[in-house]
C-alpha positions in Angstrom: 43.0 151.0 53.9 41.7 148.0 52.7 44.7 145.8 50.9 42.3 144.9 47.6 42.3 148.7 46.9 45.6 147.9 45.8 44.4 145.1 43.5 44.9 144.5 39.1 45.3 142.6 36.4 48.3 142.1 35.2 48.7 139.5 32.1 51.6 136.9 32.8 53.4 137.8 29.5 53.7 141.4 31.0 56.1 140.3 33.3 59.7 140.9 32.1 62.3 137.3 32.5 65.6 139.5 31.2 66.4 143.0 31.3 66.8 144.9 28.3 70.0 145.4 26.6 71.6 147.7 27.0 69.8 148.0 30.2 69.1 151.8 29.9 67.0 150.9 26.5 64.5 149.9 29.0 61.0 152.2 29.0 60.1 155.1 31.1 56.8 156.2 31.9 57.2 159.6 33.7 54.3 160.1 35.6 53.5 164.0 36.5 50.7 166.7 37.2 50.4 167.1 33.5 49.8 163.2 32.7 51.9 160.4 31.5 54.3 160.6 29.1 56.6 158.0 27.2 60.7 158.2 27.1 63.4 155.4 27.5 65.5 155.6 30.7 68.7 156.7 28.7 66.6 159.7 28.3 66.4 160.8 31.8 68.9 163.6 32.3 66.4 165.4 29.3 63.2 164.8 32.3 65.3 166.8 35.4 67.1 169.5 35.8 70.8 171.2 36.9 71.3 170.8 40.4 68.8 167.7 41.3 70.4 164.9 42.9 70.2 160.9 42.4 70.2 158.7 45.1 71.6 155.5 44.9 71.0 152.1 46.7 74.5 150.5 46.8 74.0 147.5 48.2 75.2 144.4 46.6 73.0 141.2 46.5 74.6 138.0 47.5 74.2 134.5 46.5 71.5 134.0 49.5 69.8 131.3 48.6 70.9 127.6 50.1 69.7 124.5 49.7 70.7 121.8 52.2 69.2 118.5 54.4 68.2 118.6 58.0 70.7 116.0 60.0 70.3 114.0 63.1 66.7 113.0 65.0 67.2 109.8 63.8 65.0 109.8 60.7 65.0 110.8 57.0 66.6 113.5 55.8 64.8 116.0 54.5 65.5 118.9 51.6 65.4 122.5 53.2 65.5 125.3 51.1 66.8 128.8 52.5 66.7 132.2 52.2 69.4 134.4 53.9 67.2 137.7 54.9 69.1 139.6 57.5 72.3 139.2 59.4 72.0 139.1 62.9 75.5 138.6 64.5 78.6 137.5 62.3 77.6 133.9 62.5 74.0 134.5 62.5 71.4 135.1 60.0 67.5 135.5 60.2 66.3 133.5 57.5 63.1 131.9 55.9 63.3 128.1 55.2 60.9 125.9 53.3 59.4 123.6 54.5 59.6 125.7 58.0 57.5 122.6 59.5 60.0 120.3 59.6 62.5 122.4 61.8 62.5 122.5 65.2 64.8 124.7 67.8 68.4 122.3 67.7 67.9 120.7 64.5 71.2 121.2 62.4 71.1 121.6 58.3 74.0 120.6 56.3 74.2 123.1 52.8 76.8 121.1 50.3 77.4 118.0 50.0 81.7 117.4 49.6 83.9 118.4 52.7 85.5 121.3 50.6 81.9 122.5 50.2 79.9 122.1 53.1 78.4 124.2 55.3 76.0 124.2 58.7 73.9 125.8 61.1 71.8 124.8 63.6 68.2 126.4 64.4 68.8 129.0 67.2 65.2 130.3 66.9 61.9 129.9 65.1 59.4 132.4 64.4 56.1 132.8 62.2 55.6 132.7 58.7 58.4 129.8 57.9 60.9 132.5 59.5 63.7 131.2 61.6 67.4 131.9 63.0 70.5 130.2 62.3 73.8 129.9 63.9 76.5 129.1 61.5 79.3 126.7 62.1 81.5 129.3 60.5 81.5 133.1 60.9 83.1 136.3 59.5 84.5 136.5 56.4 84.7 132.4 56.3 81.4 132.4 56.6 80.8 135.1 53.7 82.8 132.7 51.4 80.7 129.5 52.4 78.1 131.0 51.2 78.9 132.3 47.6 80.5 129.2 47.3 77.7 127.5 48.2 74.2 129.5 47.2 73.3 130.5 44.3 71.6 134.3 43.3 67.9 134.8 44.8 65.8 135.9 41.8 62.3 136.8 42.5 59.7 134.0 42.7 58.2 135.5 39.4 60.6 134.8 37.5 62.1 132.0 39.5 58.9 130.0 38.8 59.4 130.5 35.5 62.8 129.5 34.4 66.1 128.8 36.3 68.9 131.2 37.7 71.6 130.7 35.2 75.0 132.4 35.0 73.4 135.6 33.3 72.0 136.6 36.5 75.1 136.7 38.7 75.6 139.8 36.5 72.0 141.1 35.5 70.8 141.3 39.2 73.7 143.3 40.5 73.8 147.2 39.7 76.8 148.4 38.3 78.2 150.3 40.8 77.1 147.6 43.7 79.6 148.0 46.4 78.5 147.3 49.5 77.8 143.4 50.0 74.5 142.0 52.4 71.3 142.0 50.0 69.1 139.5 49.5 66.9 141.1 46.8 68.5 143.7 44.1 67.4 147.5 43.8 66.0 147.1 40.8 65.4 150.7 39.6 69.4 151.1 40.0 69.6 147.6 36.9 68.6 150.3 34.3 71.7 152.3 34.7 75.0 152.2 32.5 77.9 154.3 32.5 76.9 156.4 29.8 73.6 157.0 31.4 76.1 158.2 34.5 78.4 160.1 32.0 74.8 161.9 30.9 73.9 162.8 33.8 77.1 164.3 35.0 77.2 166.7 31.7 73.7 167.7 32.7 75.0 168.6 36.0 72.9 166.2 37.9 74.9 164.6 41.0 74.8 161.4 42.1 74.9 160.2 46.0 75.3 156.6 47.4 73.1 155.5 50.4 72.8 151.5 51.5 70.3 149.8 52.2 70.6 145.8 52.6 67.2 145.0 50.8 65.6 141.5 52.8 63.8 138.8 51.4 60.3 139.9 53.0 60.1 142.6 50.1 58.6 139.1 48.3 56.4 138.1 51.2 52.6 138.8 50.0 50.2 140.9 52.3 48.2 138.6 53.7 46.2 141.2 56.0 42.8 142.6 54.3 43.7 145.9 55.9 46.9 147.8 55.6 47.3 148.6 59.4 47.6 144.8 60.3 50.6 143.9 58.0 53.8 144.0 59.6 57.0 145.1 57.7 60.5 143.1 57.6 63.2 145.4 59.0 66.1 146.2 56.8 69.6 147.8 57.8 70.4 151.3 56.0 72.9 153.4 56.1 73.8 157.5 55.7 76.7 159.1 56.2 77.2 162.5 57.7 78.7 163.7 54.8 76.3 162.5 52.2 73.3 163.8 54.6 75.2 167.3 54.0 75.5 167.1 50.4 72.0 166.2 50.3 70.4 169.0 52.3 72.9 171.4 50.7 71.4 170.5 47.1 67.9 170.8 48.4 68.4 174.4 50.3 70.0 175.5 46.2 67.0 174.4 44.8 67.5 171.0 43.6 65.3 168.1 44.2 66.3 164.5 45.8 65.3 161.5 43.4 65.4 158.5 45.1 66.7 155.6 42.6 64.2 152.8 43.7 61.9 152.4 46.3 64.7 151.6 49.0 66.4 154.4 48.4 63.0 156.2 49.4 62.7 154.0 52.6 66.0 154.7 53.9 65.9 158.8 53.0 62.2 158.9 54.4 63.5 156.8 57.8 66.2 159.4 58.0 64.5 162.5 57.6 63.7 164.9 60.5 60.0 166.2 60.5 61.7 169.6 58.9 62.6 167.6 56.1 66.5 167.9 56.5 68.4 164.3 56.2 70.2 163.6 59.2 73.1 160.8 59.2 71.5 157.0 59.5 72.7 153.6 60.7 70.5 150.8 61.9 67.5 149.4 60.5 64.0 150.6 59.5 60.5 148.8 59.2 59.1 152.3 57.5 56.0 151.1 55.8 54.4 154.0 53.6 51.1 153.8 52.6 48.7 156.6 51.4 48.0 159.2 54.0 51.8 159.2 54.5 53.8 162.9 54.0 56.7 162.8 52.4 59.4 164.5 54.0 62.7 164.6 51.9 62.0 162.5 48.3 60.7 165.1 45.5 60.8 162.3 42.7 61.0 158.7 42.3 62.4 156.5 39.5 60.6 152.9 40.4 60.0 149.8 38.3 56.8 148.5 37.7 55.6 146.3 41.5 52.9 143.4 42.1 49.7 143.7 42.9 48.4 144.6 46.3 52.1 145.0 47.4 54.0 147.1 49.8 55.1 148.4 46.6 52.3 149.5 45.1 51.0 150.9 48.3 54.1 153.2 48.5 53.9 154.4 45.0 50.3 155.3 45.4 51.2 157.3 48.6 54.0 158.9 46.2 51.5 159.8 43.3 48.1 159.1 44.6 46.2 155.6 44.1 44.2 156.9 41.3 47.0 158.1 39.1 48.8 155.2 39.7 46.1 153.0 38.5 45.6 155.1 35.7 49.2 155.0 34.9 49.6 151.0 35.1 46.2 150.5 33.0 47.9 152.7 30.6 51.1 150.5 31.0 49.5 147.2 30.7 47.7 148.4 27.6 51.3 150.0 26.1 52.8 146.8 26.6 55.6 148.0 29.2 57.5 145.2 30.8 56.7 144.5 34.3 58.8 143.7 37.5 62.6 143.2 38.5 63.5 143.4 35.2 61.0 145.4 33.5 60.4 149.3 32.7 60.4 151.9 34.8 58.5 154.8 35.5 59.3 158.4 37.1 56.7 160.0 39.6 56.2 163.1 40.6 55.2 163.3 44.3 51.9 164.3 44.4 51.5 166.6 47.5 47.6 166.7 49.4 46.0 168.8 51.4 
């Protein structure tokens, strides 16, 4: 499909800079076979049923952004921003670095500037798009400490751009029941949830289940392709364990439906989903990129936030609901004034199955 199908308008001061406190007083646009309706996520054990199940993206983000100065070649030193995207090794991470230009295979980057806070890697590979390798000097848990010394929480570019990471984040872009450390990029549909909204849920005899996905900085990177089949997708690591794939299929065979909390939780249940539908256990990473045309094998409903503009994002919750009810639906959330991104509203759609 052509990537400017995907295309709107969104007015700037639609897009959300804080969450909303408490954060399940955020908006919820449920999005169904009998139109859109409006509810607040605190509301959401009232819009499913006994038996369903939630699934949960339990990744933690960490401080993955570093900011350091390219040494040695015998000439100035300059600034290099990075982005920790995926660990390769335990002293390796694929990153993306700005400016990528000025980095060569060799070339070593100091992050910190005192000798209790310093940190380095060297370039062990370069690749396109600004995307490159490093080796650290450091590895293991040393190296896990270096960095949240040393980087600071990776907000989105949209709201980045617009003000400063400030201490208010370290806590706003982590879920509440975060567990499993290696993200670079939060699950934002998960940010809504408090534990009342868990203790509601539970009294309404809706389970929860935890997955992981370690969500990777190329969820930002724009689609630069004019068709959908020519843009390539970022791998990300997942896991499922046996024992959750059980309880999963078990709910489904007694009726219940799987609601994936956030578009990774999707990913990850879609990647690890036989073609019967059944969930088998998962560990390794995924590329799945859904777009419409796709059949959904094991996700029956989908609580998302509100995405960009001819994203990956978009293009997934248009396969999920269809591209003309999801237009219709973020015309209608636009116009209703519903906050917009990371730390915006959210909506819950119904997958829309085609013939």
């Amino acid at each position: 499909m052509r990537v400017d199908a995907f295309d709107f308008d969104l007015p700037k001061e639609r897009i959300a800079l804080r969450p909303a406190v408490p954060r399940d007083s955020a908006r919820l646009l449920e999005v169904s076979q009998d139109g859109l309706s409006d509810h607040s996520v605190g509301q959401l054990a009232s819009r499913l049923r006994a038996g369903d199940v939630l699934v949960f993206n339990n990744t933690r983000v960490i401080p993955a952004q570093l900011s350091g100065v390219r040494i040695g070649r015998g000439e100035a030193t300059p600034k290099i921003e990075v982005t920790l995207h995926q660990r390769q090794a335990g002293d390796r991470w694929a990153a993306f670095a700005k400016p990528g230009r000025k980095l060569v295979v060799g070339d070593e980057i100091k992050f910190g500037s005192t000798p209790g806070a310093s940190l380095s890697a060297s370039v062990s590979a370069k690749r396109d798009g600004g995307e490159i390798e490093l080796t650290f000097s450091t590895e293991g848990p040393a190296l896990d400490e270096a960095v949240a010394q040393l980087g600071i929480m990776p907000l989105p570019p949209y709201i980045a751009s617009q003000r400063p990471v400030d201490e208010r984040d370290s806590g706003d872009y982590q879920t509440i029941y975060s567990s499993q450390d290696g993200a670079v990029a939060a699950p934002t549909a998960g940010l809504h949830f408090t534990d009342e909204l868990l203790d509601s849920l539970e009294a309404a005899g809706i389970a929860c289940e935890f997955v992981t996905l370690h969500v990777g900085a190329g969820t930002f990177l724009p689609v630069k392709a004019e068709d959908t089949r020519q843009h390539h997708m970022h791998s990300e690591w997942g896991e499922v364990s046996v024992e959750g794939a059980e309880r999963l299929n078990a709910a489904r065979a007694s009726g219940g439906r799987l609601v994936a909390v956030g578009t990774t939780s999707l990913r990850l249940l879609e990647s690890a989903a036989d073609a019967n539908g059944e969930v088998q256990a998962f560990s390794g990473s995924t590329d799945i990129f859904i777009t419409p045309g796709y059949r959904f094998r094991a996700v029956d409903l989908l609580l998302t936030n509100f995405h960009l503009p001819r994203s990956t994002l978009f293009m997934l919750v248009s396969a999920f609901s269809g591209l003309d009810r999801m237009q219709e639906a973020y015309a209608y959330a636009i116009a209703n004034e519903y906050r917009f991104y990371s730390y915006g509203d959210a909506c819950l759609l119904h997958r829309m199955d085609f013939a």
